[in-house]
C-alpha positions, 0 to 999 in steps of 0.5 A: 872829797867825801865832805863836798860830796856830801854837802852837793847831794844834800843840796840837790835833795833840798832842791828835790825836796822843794819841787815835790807837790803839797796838799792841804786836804779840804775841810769836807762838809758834813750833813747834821740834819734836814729842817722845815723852815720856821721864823721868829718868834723864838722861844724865850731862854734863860739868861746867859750864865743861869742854870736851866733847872727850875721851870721849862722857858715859855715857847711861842708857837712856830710860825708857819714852815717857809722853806726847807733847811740843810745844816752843814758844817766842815768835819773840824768846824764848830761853824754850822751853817743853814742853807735853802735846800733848793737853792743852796742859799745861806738862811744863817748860821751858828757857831758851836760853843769852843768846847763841843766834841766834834766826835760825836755828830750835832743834833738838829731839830725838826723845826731848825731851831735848835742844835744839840752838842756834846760838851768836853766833860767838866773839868772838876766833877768829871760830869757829861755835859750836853748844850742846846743851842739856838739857831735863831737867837744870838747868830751874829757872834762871830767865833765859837765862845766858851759856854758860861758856866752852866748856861744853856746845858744839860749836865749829870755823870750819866751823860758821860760816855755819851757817843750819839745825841738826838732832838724830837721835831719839836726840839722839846725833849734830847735823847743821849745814847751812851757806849756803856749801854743805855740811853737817857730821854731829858727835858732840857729846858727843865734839867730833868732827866726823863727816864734812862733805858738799859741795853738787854745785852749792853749793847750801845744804841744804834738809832734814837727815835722820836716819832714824828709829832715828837710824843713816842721815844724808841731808842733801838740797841744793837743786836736786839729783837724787841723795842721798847717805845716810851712816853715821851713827856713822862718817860712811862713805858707805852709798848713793847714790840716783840720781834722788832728789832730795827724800824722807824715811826710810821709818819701818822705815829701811829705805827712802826714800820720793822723789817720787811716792809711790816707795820706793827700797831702802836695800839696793839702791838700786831702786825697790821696790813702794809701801807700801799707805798711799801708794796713791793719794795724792800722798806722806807728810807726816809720820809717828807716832814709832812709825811705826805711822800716815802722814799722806798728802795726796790727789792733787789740792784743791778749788775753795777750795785745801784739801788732803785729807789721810788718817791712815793705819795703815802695816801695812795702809793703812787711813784711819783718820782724814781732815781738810781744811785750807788750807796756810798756810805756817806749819810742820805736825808731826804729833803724837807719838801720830799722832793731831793735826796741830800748826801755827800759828793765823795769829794767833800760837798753835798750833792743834791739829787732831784727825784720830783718837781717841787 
């Protein structure tokens, strides 16, 4: 009696078991960065299997900018794709070498030529490893392929540990932050190591800058009050701005803009009168890559937490577009053209928020 019992109840179980509703959860997308547009002609790279030490491969000057380009990629996938800001249509695409380490987020140039990943580490020396690949040369691979031994990488026992990565606008130069508390500045056509910036209190990096004609380096470690700003071909310590502890370049990089709305000279190291377009405002949260327009949130937010912000034109500070929005967390770019703000939907896609007519 107790066997049939049993054998009835496993079998209404099963039976329950296989009514109750199953999801997969989306691959939500991820935003790596936005780009001005640039055509072929693209610059020449070594062979694949060559090693990168030797001379840096000739660059061709970039064509004139033709759009505004979005990277996206879903949160496990090494599929990158470029899309048309304005119209969300795909411009191409690039897969990830099948060793990159997802965890820490790609690095995308200013022109969208290149993409920086950090590699799994060597499997004999132990070494870091870094690539830097080409979103215009060899995009029709299908599939992510295993890197050729020491094609297209950067790769030095230093870069272990790296946990941030990031690529001047021109794509010239690649700075690496490290947990353990520096930061590393390289020439990676070259293989060289540029300069390599210790923590004052060991602290990792929180943001590494490239100012916007990509000659300044600025890595910003957590929990400091100065920052220390590099030459970004020598690697010679330029200035150090005392009582500065977080900021982004000015876009005539020629000043630093820090907290409060301040402007430091580059020149001088001093404070300097505030540009029109931070007045009144609480600072700059991104800029067009012509440096033509600043996004800058107001001061104070309403009852419901939202934040007003102002698309402001740099010449003059005239607000030529506003927008409310709640913060979610999710990572915010402004668009290339400085006319949309790009994010996460909180439902695993990208919204695009108009702020100004193109």
């Amino acid at each position: 009696m107790k066997a049939a019992l049993s054998t009835a109840l496993a079998a209404c179980l099963t039976v329950a078991s296989a009514q109750v509703e199953i999801r997969i959860a989306p691959d939500p997308l991820l935003i790596i960065g936005v780009a001005q547009e640039s055509a072929p002609p693209v610059p020449a790279l070594p062979a694949r299997g060559a090693s990168v030490g030797g001379a840096p491969a000739p660059v061709s000057p970039a064509a004139p900018a033709a759009g505004g380009l979005v990277a996206v990629r879903g949160q496990y996938s090494l599929h990158v794709r470029l899309l048309d800001v304005s119209t969300g249509e795909l411009r191409r695409s690039v897969w990830l070498p099948s060793e990159t380490d997802l965890r820490v987020p790609p690095a995308l140039s200013g022109d969208g030529r290149w993409l920086a990943v950090l590699l799994t580490p060597d499997a004999v020396t132990r070494e870091g490893r870094v690539a830097v690949v080409s979103t215009v040369q060899g995009v029709a691979t299908r599939g992510p392929q295993p890197l050729p031994p020491g094609g297209w990488t950067v790769r030095s026992g230093g870069l272990d540990g790296t946990q941030s990565l990031a690529l001047s606008r021109d794509g010239m130069r690649l700075a690496a932050g490290n947990r353990n508390g520096y930061a590393q500045l390289w020439d990676w056509q070259a293989g060289k190591r540029i300069v390599t910036v210790q923590s004052e209190n060991r602290s990792e990096p929180a943001a590494l800058l490239f100012s916007p004609d990509s000659r300044l380096f600025a890595p910003m470690f957590r929990g400091q009050v100065r920052t220390r700003i590099y030459d970004a071909r020598s690697g010679e310590l330029k200035i150090t701005l005392r009582g500065v502890g977080v900021g982004t370049f000015a876009p005539d990089s020629l000043g630093f803009l820090g907290s409060r709305g301040r402007l430091i000279s580059l020149a001088t190291g001093r404070e300097v009168t505030p540009p029109a377009y931070l007045s009144g405002s609480a600072g700059a949260l991104g800029f067009s890559l012509d440096g033509r327009r600043a996004l800058v949130r107001g001061a104070l937010t309403d009852m419901q937490g939202r934040d007003w912000l102002e698309l402001r034109d740099t010449a003059s500070g005239r607000t030529v577009g506003t927008l409310t929005r709640i913060a979610d967390g999710y990572p915010e770019f402004l668009s290339p053209d400085g006319t949309s703000l790009l994010g996460g939907d909180g439902q695993g896609g990208v919204r695009v928020l108009p702020i100004a007519p193109r």
